[in-house]
N, C-alpha and C positions, 0 to 999 in steps of 0.2 A: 400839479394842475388839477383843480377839482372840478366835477362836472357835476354840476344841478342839475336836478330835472324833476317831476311831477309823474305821479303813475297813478291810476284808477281804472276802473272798471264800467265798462257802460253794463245796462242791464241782463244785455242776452250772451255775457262773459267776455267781451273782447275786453283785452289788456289795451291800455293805452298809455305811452311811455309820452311825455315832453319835454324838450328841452331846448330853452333860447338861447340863442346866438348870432348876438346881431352885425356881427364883424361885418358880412359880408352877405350881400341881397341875394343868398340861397337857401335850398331848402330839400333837405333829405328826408323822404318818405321813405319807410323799409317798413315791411311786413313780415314777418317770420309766422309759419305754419308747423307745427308739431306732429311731424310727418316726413320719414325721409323711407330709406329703402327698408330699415329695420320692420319696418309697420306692414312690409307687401310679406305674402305666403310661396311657399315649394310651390312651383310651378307658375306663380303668376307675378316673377319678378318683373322690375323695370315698370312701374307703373307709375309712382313716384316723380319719376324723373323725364315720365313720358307726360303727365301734366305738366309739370313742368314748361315744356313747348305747349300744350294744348292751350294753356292759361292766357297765351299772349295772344288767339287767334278769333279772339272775340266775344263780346257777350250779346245778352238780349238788346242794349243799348249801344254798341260799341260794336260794328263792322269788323269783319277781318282785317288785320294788318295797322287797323286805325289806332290802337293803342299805341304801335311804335307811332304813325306817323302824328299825332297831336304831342306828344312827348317833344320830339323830335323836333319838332316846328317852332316850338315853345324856347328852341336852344337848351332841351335839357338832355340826360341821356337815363338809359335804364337795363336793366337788364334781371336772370333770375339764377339761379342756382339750386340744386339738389344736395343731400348729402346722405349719410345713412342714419342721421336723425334729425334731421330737418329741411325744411324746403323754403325758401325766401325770393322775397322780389324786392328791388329796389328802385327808386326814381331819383333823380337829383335835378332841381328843378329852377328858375329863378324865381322869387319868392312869391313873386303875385302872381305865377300860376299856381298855389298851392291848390288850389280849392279842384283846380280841373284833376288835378294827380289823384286829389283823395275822392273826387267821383269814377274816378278810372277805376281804382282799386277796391273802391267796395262794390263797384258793377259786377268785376268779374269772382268777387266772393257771394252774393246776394244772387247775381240774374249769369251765372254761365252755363247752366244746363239747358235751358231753352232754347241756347245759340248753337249746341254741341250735334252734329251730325254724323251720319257715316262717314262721308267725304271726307273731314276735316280730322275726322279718328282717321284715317287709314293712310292720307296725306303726313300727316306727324310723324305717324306709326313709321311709313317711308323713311323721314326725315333721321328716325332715332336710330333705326338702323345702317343707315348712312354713315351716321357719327361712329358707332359701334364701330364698324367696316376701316373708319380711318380713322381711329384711336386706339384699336383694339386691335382687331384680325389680322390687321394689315400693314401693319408696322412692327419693325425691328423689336423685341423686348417687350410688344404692346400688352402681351398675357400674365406677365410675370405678377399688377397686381391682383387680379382673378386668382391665379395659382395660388398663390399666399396666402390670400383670404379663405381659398377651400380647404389649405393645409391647416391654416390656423384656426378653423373653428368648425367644430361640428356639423352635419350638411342641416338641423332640424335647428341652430343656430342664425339668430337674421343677420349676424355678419358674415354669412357663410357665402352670400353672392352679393355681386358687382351691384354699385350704384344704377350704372346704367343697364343692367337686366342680363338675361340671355336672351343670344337670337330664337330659339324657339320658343319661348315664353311671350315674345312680343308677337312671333307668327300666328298665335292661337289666341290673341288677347281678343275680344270680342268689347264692342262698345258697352254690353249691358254692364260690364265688369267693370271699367273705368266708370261709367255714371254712381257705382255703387261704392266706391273707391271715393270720388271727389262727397258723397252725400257722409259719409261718415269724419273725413279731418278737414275737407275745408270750408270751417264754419269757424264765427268768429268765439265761438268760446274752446277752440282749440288753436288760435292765433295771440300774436301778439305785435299790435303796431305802435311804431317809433314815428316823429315828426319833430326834427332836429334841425336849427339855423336862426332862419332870420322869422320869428313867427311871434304875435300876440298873445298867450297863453290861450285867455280866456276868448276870443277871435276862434282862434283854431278849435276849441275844445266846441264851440259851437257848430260847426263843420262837421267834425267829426259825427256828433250827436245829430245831423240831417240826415248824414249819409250813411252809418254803419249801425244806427239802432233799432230800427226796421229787418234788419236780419235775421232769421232763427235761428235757433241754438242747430248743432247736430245732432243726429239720432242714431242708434245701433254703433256707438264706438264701442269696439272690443279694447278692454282697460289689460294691457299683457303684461305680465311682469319677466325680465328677465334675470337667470343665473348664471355666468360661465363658473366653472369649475375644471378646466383644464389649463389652469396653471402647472409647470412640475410635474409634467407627464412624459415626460423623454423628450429626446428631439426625433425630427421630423427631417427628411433627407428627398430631394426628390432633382434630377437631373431633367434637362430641356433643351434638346437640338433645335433648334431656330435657324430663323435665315438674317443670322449676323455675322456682322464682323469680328467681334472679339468677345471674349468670353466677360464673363460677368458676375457678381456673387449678391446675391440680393439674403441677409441675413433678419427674421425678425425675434423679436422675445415680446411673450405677454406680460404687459404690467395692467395696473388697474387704471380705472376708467377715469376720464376726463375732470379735474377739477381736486382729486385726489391730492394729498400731499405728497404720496410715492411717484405722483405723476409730473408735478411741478419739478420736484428734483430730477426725475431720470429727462426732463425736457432739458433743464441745465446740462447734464450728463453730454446730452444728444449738444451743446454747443459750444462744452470742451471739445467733443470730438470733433467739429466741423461748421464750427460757425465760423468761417474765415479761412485766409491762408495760412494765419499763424497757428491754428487750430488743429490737434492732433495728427487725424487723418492725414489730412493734406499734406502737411508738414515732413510727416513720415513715410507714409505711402507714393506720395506723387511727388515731393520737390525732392527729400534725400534722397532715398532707397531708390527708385523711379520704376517703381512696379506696378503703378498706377495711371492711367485716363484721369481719373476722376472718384473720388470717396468722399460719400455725405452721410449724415447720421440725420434724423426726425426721428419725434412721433407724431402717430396716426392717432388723433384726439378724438375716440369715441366715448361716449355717455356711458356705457354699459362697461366697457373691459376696453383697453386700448392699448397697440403696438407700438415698439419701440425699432423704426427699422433701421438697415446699413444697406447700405447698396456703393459696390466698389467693381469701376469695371479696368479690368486688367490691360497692361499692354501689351503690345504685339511679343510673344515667344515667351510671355511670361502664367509661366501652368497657374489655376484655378488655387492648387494645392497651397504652393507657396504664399501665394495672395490669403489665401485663408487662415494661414501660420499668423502673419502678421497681424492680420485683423484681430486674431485673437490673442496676439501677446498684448494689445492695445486694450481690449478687454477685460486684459488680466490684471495690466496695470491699475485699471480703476478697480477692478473687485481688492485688491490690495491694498487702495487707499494710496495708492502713491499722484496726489493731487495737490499743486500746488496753489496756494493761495492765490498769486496772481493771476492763473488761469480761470480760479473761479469767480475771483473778480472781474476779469474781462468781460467773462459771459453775463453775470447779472448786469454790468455795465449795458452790453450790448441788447438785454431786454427788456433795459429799463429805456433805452434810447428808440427803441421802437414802439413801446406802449404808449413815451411821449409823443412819435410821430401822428401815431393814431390818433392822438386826442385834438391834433391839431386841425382835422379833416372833422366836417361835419357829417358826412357817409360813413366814416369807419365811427365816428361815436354813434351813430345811431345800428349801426350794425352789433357791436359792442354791447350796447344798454340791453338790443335784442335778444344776443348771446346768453348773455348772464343773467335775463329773465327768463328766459325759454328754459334753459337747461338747470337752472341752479333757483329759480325763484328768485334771484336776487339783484337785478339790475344794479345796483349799489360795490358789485365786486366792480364795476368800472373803477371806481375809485381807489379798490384797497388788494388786487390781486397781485400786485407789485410786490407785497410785503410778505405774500408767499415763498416769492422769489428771494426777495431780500435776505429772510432768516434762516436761509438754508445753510445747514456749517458742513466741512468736510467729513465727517461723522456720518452724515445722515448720506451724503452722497456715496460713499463708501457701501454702509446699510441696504440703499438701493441697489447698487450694482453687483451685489455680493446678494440679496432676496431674490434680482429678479433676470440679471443678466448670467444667465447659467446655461450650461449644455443640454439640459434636460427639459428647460424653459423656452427652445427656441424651436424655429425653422431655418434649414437653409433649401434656397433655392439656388440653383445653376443653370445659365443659359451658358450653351455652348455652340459654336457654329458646327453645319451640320455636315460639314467634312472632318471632322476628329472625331 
């Protein structure tokens, strides 16, 4: 299934992606911002993702609360997301409110400092620690991925802390520091919007150019380049009494960053082991052996360097050690190359049948077109990233797990309840 679409530039740098689809009288607005936690500093994490809430609470034009509720009233729905290299909003809409969507969203990129107060900084600020408290602090396991992230990566590294911040960083955050934060990435030539459905080409491209070309460029963006270089530096061991129930093995290894070919394969890797019940893990750990709750393999898809993790939590009497044995004879068996065709087939089966699902949704292609121009320049892998997947032989999956799934390459973390 091939997705057309149109991309150009208005004057003052916004990206703008198009694409018609007129199956069905909707219409997906997605904005992506070039801006996630990697872009905050030591000490003033969580800023990111603290706009994030701040973006929806109003602008010069636009009341507090009233973005959700014209959205909403409209029968559409919307929401935003953080990451640690990018920050996005999205609308989904019925198509003849587009025009209201795209004046939402350039209000609060063009006019949201004017609206921006103490009250409403310190209200959010509330709000993010709140979440913190009941994502994080306060739940079973909630640390494990903070821990990982400070094991795995340098503390002068910006993958080194959480998307959503620390609590003291947000305590000491001062409104002049977020004004000075939103004036450097969210401007439209550090953006890039998508408007994907049931839309006129040349209709829509006139909208856009009412609404979003009056806005000025940013100013004072600091251009960072990043290195990691602690691949193959030993492993990394670190033990953690919690207040749970059963113990836990959360294992990661650095591979390279997102888009890579070492990364495509070891994502395959990550769906032998656990894309299903028929799928390694499971199979072995929890339905035969039955030393296992529950064993899942990912990767953690970052731009700069990205994680390959394992998280397998153990059952009741059964030691951490044992569970660990296995994990790693499973391990061994792919550094060995003992990978059968069918399996590998399953799994590009299974992510080619997902990349089809996306396409069928007008939100995830517009998310999608976002993705692959944001991070890659290339709106266009919508169409051809499959074939990354496709060409991968047992060879190379071998290659990959033998380069990068090593002892020396990894982290383990151990949650343990806090009476053993």
């Amino acid at each position: 299934m091939h997705i057309d679409f149109e991309q150009y530039y208005l004057n003052n740098g916004l990206r703008v992606i198009l694409h018609e689809d007129r199956k069905a009288p909707v219409v997906a607005i997605n904005i992506w911002y070039n801006v996630g936690s990697k872009h905050e500093e030591i000490g003033r994490t969580g800023f990111a993702h603290l706009f994030e809430h701040m973006m929806f609470q109003g602008s010069q034009h636009v009341p507090p609360d009233m973005h959700f509720q014209m959205i909403q009233s409209a029968g559409g729905t919307l929401n935003g997301s953080t990451f640690f290299d990018r920050t996005n909003f999205f609308e989904m809409l019925p198509s003849h409110f587009l025009e209201m969507g795209l004046w939402l969203e350039a209000d609060r990129m063009g006019f949201f400092l004017p609206a921006l107060n103490q009250d409403k900084f310190d209200r959010q600020r509330e709000v993010v620690k709140n979440e913190r408290r009941q994502r994080v602090d306060n739940v079973p396991y909630g640390t494990w991925f903070e821990k990982m992230l400070e094991r795995a990566y340098p503390a002068d590294f910006p993958y080194h802390w959480p998307v959503i911040g620390y609590m003291e960083d947000l305590d000491k955050a001062i409104l002049e520091d977020v004004k000075q934060f939103f004036k450097m990435y969210y401007a439209p030539d550090n953006a890039s919007l998508v408007v994907a459905g049931d839309i006129t080409i040349e209709k829509t491209k006139k909208m856009i150019e009412r609404y979003f070309a009056s806005i000025p460029k940013g100013h004072n963006r600091p251009q960072k380049t990043f290195r990691f270089d602690g691949f193959n530096l030993g492993e990394k061991t670190t033990k953690v009494k919690d207040n749970v129930q059963l113990p836990r093995l959360y294992i990661g290894y650095h591979i390279p960053g997102f888009g890579r070919q070492q990364t495509y394969r070891a994502d395959l890797l990550s769906d032998i082991l656990s894309n299903g019940h028929s799928a390694r893990l499971y199979r072995s750990l929890v339905y035969q052996k039955q030393l296992a709750q529950d064993a899942q393999a990912f990767i953690l898809p970052l731009k700069e360097t990205s994680l390959f993790l394992l998280v397998v939590t153990a059952k009741p009497d059964i030691s951490l050690d044992v569970l660990h044995e296995e994990v790693q004879r499973e391990i061994d068996q792919l550094r060995q190359g003992n990978i059968n065709d069918h399996e590998i087939q399953r799994a590009k089966n299974q992510i080619e049948a997902q990349k089809l699902r996306e396409k069928q949704s007008v939100t995830s292609k517009a998310d999608n077109l976002n993705l692959y121009a944001v991070y890659f320049d290339n709106p266009a892998l919508i169409n051809s990233e499959f074939k990354f997947y496709e060409s991968i032989t047992k060879k190379e999956l071998q290659k990959t797990a033998e380069d990068f799934l090593s002892i020396d390459n990894r982290i383990v973390l151990t949650f343990i309840p806090q009476n053993h």
